[in-house]
C-alpha positions in Angstrom: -15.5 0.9 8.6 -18.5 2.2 10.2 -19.1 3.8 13.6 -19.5 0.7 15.6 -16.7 0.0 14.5 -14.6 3.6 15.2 -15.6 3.1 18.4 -13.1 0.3 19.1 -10.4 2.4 18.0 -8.5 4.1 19.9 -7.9 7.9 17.6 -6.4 11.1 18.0 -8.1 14.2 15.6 -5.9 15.6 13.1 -6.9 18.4 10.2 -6.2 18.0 7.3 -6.9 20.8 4.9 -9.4 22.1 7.1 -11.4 18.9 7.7 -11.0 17.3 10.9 -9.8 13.5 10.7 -9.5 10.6 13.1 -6.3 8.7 13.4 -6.1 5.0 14.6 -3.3 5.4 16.9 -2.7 1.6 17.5 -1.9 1.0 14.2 0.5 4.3 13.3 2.5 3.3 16.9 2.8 -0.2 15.9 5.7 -2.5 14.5 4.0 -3.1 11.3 6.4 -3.0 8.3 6.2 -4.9 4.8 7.8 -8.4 4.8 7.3 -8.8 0.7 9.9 -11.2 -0.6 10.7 -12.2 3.3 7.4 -14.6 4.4 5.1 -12.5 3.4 2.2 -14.9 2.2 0.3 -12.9 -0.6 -3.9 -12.1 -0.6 -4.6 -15.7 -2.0 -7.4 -17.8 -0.8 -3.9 -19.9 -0.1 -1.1 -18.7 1.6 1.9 -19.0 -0.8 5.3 -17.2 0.0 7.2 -19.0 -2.4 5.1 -17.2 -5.4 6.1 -13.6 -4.2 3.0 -12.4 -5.3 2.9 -10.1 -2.4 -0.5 -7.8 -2.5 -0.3 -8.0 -6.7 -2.2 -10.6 -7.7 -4.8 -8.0 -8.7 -4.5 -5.0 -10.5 -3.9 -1.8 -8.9 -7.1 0.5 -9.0 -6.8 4.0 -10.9 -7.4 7.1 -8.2 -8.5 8.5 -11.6 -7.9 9.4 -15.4 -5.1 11.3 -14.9 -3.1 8.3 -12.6 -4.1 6.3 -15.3 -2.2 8.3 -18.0 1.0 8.5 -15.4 0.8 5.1 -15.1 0.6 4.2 -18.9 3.3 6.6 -19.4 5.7 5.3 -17.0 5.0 1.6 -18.1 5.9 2.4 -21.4 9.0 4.0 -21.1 10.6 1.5 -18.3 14.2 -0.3 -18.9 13.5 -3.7 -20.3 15.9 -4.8 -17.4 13.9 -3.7 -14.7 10.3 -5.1 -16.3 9.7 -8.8 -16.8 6.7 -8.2 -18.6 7.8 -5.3 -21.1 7.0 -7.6 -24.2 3.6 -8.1 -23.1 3.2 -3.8 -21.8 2.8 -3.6 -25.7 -0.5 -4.3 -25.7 -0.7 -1.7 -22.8 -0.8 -1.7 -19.2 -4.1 -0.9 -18.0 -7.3 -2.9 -18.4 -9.5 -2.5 -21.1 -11.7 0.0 -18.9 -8.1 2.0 -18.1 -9.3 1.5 -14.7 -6.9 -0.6 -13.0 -3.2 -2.6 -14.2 -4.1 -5.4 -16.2 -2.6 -9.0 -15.4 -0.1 -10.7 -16.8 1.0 -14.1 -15.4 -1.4 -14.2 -13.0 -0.5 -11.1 -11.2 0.1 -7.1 -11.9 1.7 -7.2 -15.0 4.2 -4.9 -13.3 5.4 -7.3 -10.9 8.3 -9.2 -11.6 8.7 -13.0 -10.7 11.1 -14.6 -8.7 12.6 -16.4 -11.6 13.5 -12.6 -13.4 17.1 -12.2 -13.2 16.7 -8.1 -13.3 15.4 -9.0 -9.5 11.7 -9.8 -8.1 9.3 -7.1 -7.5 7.4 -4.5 -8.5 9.5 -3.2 -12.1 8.4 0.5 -11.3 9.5 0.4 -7.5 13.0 -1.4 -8.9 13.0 1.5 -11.9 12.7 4.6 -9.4 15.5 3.3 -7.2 18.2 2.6 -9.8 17.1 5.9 -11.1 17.4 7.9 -7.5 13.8 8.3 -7.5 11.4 7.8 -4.7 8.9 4.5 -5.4 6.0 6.1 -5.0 6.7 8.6 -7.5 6.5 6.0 -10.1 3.7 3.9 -8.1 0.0 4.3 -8.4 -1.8 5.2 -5.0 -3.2 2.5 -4.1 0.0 0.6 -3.7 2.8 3.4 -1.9 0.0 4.1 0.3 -0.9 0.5 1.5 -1.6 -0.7 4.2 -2.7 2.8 4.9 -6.4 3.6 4.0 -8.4 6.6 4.2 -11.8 5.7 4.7 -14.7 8.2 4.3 -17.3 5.7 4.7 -18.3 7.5 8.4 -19.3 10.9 9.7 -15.6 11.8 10.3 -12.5 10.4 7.0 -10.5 8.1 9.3 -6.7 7.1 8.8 -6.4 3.5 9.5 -4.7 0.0 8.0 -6.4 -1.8 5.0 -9.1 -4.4 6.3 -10.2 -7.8 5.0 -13.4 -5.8 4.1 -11.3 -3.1 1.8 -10.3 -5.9 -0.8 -14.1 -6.3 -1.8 -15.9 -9.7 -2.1 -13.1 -11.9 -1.9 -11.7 -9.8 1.5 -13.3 -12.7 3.8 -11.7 -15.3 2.0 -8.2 -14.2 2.0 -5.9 -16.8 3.5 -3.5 -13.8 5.4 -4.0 -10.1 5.7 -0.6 -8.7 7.1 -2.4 -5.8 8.6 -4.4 -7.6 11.2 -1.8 -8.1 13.8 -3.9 -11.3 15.2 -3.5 -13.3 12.3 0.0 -11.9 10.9 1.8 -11.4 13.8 5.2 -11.5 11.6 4.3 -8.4 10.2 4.7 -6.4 13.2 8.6 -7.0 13.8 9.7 -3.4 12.9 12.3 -1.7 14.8 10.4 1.9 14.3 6.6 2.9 14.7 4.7 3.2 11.2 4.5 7.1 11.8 8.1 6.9 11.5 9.0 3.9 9.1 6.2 5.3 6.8 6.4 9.2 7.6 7.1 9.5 3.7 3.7 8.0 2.6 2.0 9.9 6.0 3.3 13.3 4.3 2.1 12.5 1.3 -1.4 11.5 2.9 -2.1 14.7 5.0 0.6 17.0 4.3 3.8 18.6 5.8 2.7 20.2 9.1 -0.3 18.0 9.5 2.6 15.3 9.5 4.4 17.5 11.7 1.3 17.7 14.5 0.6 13.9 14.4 4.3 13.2 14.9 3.8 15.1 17.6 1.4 13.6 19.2 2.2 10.1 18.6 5.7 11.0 19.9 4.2 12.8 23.0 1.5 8.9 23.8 4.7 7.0 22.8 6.1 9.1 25.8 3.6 8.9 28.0 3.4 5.0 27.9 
């Protein structure tokens, strides 16, 4: 994301821990909500929504050593009937680096298959729930906070949806993003905006009252419309 870029966006300023931060407004008052497991078509070169890959078929990036000793922890003690690939977590979970989830069948080897009778998904999203937890509790970042980014490549951090770009070298070739509205518009079929749908994650992100202020003013545009 760079400035030429910022400047297509239509933002609102929000601080966060004393440092000020644009929001793009479009995306937070959009209809935008995961469809995993209900057409969602994966990051493939090929679009594929039988596979239920989802956004997994690459391992989820470490925020750093200490996510990557939550993570390890976690893996090890999930229920066999909520992990597909609990055999294979033996030989650990993380990459040999410890710097991202390795892959096991051709995918996060936390994600469970369609063909898993203890359900499809991801086994630590399916563990927190049975055990009144919230997902993203057991999840690393990267994944509870997608598609939400924030991007400090500019002047100013910006709050915005992941990008083609944000997926590295292969972003281009991708055969769906579900955050570009243009090319996934099945993705947007919520019946609440994403500051309210996702106001969990958006907490988590910025904080309690700096939730609080951009509810605010999302709810005051919404309003205003």
């Amino acid at each position: 994301m760079h400035g030429g870029r910022m400047k297509d966006l239509k933002t609102i300023s929000l601080t966060v821990d004393e440092e000020v931060w644009m929001i793009d407004v479009e995306f937070l008052q959009s209809s935008w909500k995961c469809i995993w497991g209900n057409g969602c078509k994966g990051i493939n070169q090929e679009p594929d929504p039988e596979a239920g890959l989802g956004c997994c078929s690459v391992g989820a990036q470490m925020l750093d050593v200490e996510e990557a000793m939550l993570i390890t922890a976690i893996g090890r003690s999930l229920p066999s009937e909520y992990f597909q690939n609990h055999l294979a977590a033996k030989d650990g979970v993380l990459n040999a680096k410890n710097t991202a989830t390795r892959l096991e069948r051709n995918a996060c080897i936390f994600l469970n298959h369609p063909d898993f009778v203890g359900g499809a998904g991801c086994a630590l999203h399916l563990a927190a729930i049975s055990e009144g937890e919230r997902p993203m509790d057991y999840k690393p970042s990267v994944c509870w906070q997608l598609p939400l980014k924030v991007d400090r490549s500019d002047v100013q951090p910006i709050l915005r949806p992941w990008s083609r770009s944000d997926w590295g070298d292969g972003g281009d070739s991708i055969g769906w993003c579900c955050s570009e509205k243009a090319e996934a518009p099945e993705s947007f079929t919520g019946e609440q905006p994403v500051f309210i749908s996702l106001a969990a994650e958006l907490t988590a992100l910025v904080g309690e009252s700096a939730y609080a202020e951009l509810a605010q003013q999302l709810t005051k545009l919404e309003t205003n419309l």
